[in-house]
N, CA, C and O atoms as a Tinker XYZ file with bonds, in Angstrom:
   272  protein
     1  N     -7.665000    1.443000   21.887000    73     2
     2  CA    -8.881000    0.688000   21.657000    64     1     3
     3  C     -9.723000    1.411000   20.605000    63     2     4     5
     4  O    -10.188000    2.535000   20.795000    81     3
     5  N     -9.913000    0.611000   19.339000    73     3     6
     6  CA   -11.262000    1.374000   18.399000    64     5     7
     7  C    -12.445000    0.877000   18.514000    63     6     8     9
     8  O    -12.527000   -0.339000   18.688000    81     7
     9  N    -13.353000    1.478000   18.464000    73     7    10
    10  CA   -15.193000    1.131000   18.790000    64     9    11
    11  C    -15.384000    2.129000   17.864000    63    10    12    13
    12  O    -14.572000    2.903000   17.357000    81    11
    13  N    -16.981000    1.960000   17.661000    73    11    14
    14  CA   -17.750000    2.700000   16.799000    64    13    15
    15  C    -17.662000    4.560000   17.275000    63    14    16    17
    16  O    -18.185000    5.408000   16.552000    81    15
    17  N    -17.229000    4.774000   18.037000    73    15    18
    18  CA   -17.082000    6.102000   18.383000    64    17    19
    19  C    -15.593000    6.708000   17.925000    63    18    20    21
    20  O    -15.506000    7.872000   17.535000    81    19
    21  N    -14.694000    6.027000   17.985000    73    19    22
    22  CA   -13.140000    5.985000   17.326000    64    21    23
    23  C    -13.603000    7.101000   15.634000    63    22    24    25
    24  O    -14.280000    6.828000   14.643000    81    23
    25  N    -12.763000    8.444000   16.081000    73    23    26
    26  CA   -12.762000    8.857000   14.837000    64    25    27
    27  C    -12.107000    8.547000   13.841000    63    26    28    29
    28  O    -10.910000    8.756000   14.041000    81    27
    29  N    -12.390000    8.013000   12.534000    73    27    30
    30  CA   -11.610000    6.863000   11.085000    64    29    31
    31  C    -10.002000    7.389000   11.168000    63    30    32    33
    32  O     -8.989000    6.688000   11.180000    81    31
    33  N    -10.111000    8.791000   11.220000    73    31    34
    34  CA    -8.493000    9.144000   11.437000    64    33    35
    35  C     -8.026000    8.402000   12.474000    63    34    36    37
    36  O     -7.428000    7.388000   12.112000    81    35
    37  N     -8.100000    8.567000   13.582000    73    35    38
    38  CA    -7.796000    8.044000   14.655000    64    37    39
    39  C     -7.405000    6.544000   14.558000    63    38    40    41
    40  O     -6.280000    6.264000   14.972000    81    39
    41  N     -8.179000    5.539000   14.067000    73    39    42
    42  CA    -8.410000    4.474000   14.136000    64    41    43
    43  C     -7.937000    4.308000   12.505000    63    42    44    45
    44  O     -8.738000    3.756000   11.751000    81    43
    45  N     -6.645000    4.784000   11.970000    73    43    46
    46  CA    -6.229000    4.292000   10.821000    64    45    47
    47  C     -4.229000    4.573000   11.513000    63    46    48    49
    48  O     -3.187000    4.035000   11.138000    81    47
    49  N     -4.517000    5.737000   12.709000    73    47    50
    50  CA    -3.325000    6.108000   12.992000    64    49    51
    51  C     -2.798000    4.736000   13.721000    63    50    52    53
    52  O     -1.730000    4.134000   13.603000    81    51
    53  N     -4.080000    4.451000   14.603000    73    51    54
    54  CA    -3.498000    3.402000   15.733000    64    53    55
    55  C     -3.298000    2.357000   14.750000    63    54    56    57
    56  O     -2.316000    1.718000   15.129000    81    55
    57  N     -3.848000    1.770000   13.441000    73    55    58
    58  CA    -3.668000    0.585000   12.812000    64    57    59
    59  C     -2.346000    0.530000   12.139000    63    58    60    61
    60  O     -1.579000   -0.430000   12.070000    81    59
    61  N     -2.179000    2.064000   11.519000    73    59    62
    62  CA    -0.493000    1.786000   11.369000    64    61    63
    63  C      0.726000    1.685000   12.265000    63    62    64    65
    64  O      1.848000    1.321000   11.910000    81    63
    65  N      0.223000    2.180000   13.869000    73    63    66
    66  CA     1.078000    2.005000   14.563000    64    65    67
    67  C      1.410000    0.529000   15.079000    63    66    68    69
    68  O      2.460000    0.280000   15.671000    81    67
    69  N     -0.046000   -0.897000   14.674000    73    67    70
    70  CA     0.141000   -1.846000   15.028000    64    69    71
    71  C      0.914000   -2.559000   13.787000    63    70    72    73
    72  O      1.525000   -3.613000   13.967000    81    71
    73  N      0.867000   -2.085000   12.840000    73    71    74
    74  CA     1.573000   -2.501000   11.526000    64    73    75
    75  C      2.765000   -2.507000   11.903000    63    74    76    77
    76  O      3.549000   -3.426000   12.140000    81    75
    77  N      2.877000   -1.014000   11.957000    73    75    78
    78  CA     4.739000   -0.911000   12.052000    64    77    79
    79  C      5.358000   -1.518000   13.826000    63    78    80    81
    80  O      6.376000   -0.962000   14.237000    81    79
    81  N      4.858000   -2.350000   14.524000    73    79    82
    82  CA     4.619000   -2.945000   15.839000    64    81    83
    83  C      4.822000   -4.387000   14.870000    63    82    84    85
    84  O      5.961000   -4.803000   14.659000    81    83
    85  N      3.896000   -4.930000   14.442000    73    83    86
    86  CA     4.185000   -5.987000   13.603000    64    85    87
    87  C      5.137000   -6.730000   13.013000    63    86    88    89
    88  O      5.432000   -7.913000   13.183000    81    87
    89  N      5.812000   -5.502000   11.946000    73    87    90
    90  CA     7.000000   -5.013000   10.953000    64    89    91
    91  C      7.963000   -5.209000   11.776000    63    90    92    93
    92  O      8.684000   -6.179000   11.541000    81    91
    93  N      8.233000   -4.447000   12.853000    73    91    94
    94  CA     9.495000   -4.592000   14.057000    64    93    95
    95  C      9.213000   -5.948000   14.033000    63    94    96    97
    96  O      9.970000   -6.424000   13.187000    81    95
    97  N      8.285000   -7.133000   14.679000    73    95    98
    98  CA     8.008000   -8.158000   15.600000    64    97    99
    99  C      8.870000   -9.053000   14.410000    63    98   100   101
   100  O     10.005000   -9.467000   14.648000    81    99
   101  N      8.367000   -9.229000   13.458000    73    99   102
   102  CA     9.282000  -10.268000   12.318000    64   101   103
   103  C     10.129000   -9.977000   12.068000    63   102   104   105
   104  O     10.981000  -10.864000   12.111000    81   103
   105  N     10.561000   -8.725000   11.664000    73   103   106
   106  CA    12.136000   -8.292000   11.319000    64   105   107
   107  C     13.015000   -9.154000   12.152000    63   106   108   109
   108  O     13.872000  -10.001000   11.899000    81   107
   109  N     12.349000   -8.491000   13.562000    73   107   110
   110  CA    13.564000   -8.945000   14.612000    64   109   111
   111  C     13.368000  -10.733000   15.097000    63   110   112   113
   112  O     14.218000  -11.436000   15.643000    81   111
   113  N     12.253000  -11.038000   14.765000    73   111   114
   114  CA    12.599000  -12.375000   15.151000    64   113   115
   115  C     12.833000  -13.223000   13.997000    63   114   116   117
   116  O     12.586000  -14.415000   14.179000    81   115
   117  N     13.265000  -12.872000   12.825000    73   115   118
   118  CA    13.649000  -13.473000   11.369000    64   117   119
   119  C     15.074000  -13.700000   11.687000    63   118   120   121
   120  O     15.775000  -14.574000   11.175000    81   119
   121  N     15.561000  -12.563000   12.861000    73   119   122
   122  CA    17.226000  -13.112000   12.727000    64   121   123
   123  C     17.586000  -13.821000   14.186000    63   122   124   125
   124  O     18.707000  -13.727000   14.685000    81   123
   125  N     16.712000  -14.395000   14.678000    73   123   126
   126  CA    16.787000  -15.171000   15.939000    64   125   127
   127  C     16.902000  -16.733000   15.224000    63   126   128   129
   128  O     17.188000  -17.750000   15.857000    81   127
   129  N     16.628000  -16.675000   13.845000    73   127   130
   130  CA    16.650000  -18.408000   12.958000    64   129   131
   131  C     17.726000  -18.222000   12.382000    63   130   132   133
   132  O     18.125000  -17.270000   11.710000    81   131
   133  N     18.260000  -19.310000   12.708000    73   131   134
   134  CA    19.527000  -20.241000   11.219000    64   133   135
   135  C     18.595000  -20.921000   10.217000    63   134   136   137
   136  O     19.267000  -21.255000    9.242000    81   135
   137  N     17.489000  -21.209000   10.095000    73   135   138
   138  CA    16.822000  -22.016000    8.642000    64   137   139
   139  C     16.581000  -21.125000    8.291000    63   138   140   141
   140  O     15.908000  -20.262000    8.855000    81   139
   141  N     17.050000  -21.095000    7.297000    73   139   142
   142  CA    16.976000  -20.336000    5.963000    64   141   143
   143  C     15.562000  -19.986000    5.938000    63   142   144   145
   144  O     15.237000  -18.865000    6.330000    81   143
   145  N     14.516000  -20.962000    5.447000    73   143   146
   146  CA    13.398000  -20.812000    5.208000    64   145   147
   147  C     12.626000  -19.784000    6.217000    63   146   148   149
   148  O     12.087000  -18.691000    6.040000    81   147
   149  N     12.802000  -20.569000    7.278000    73   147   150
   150  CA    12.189000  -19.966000    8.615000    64   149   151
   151  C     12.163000  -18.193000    8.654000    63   150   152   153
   152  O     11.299000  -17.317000    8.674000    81   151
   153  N     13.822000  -18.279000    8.652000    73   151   154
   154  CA    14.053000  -16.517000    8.149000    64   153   155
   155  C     13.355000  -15.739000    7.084000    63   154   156   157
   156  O     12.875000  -14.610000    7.183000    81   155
   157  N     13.386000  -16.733000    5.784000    73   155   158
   158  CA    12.804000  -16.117000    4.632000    64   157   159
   159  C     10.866000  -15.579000    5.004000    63   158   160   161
   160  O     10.088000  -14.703000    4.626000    81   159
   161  N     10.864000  -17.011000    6.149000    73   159   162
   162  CA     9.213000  -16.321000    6.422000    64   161   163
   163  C      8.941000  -15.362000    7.383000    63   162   164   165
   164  O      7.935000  -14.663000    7.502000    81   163
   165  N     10.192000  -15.412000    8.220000    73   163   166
   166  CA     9.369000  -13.558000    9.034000    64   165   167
   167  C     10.122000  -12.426000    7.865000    63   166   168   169
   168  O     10.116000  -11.210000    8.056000    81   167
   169  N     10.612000  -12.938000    6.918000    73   167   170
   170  CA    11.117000  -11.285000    6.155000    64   169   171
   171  C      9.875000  -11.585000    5.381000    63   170   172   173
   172  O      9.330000  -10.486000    5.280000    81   171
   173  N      9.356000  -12.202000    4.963000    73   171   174
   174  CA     8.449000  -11.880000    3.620000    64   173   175
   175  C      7.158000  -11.152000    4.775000    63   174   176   177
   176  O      6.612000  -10.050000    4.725000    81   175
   177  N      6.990000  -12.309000    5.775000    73   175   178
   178  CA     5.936000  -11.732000    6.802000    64   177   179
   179  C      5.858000   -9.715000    7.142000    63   178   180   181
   180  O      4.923000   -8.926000    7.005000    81   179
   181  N      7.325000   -9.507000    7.619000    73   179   182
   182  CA     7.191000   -8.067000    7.760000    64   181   183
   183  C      7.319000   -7.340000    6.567000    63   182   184   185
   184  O      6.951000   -6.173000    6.704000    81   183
   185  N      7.851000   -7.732000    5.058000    73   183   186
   186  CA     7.756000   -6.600000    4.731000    64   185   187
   187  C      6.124000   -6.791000    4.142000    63   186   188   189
   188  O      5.869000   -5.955000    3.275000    81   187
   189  N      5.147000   -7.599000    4.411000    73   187   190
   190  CA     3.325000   -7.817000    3.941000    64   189   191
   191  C      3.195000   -6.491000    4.928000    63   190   192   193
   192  O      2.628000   -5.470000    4.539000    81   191
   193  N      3.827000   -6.627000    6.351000    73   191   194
   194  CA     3.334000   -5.580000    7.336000    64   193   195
   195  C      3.773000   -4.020000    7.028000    63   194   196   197
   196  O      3.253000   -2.944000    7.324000    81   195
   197  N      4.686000   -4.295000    6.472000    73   195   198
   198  CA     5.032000   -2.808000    5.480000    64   197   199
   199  C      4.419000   -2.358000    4.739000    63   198   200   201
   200  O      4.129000   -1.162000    4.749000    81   199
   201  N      4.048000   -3.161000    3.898000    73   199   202
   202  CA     2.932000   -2.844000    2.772000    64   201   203
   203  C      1.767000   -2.365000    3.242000    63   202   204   205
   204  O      1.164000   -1.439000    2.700000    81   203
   205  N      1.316000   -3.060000    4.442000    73   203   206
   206  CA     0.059000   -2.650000    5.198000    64   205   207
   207  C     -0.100000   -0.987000    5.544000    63   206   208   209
   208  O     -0.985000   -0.169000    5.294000    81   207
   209  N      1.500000   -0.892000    6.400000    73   207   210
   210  CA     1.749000    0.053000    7.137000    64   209   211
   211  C      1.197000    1.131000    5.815000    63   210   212   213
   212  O      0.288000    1.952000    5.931000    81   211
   213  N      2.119000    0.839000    4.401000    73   211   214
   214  CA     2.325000    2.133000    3.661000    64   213   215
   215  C      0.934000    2.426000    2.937000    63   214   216   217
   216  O      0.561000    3.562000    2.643000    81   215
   217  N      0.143000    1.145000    2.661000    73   215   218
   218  CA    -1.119000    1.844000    2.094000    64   217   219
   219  C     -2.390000    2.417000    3.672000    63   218   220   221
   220  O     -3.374000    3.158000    3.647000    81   219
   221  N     -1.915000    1.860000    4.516000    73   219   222
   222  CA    -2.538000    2.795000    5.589000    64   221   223
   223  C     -2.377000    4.210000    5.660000    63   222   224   225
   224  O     -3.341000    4.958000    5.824000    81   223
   225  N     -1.230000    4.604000    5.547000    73   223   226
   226  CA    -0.508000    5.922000    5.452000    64   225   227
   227  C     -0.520000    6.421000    4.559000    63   226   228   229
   228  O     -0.159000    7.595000    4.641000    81   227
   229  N     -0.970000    5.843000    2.983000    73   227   230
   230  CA    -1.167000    6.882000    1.784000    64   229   231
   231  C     -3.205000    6.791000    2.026000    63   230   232   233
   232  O     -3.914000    7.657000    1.513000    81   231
   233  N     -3.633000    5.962000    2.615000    73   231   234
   234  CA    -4.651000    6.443000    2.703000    64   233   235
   235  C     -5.591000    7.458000    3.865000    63   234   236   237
   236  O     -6.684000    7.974000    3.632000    81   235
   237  N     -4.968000    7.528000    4.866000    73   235   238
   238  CA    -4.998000    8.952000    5.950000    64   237   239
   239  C     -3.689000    9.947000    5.234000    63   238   240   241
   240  O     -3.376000   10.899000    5.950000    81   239
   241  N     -3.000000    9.834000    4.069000    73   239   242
   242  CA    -2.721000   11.582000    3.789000    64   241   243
   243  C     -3.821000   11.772000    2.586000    63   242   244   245
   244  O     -3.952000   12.934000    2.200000    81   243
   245  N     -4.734000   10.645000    1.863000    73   243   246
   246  CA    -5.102000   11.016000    0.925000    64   245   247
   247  C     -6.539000   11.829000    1.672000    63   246   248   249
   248  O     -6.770000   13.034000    1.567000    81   247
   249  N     -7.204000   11.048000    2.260000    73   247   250
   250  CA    -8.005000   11.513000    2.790000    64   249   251
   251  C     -7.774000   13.230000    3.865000    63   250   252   253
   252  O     -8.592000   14.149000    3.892000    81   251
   253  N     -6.525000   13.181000    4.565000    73   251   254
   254  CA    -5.938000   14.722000    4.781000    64   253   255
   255  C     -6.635000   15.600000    3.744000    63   254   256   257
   256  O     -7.685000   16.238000    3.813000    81   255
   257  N     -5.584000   15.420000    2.586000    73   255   258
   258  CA    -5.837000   16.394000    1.788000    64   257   259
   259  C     -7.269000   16.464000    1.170000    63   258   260   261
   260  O     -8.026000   17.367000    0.814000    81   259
   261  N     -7.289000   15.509000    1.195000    73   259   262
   262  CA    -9.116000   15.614000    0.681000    64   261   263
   263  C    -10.158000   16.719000    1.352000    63   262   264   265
   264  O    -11.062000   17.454000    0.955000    81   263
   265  N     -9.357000   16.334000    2.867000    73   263   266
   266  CA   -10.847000   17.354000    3.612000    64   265   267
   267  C    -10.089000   18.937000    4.056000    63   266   268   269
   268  O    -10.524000   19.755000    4.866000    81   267
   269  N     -8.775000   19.022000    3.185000    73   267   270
   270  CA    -8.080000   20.409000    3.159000    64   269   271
   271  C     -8.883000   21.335000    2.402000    63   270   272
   272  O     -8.511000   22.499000    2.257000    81   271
């Protein structure tokens, strides 16, 4: 759970962990379809959640090193 007390680290870790939670959720239900299309939309869907995941994660190491 994040609230206003949630330290930003904290509450960037748990957001990539719902990303990559996400990322799994379409992957795996993209190959539960035979329409083509259908499939094409949970792959495009998870890899948006990838993208999410990875600028979440370059932005808690940028900030890391920042306060190194």
């Amino acid at each position: 759970m994040i609230d206003k007390t949630t330290d930003p680290r904290e509450a960037i870790r748990i957001a990539i962990k719902r990303e990559h939670e996400a990322y799994e959720f379409y992957k795996n239900h993209a190959d539960l379809f035979e329409n083509a299309a259908t499939k094409e939309m949970f792959l495009f869907l998870a890899e948006e959640e990838k993208k999410h995941e990875e600028k979440l994660q370059a932005e808690l190491d940028e900030n890391l090193h920042y306060e190194m």
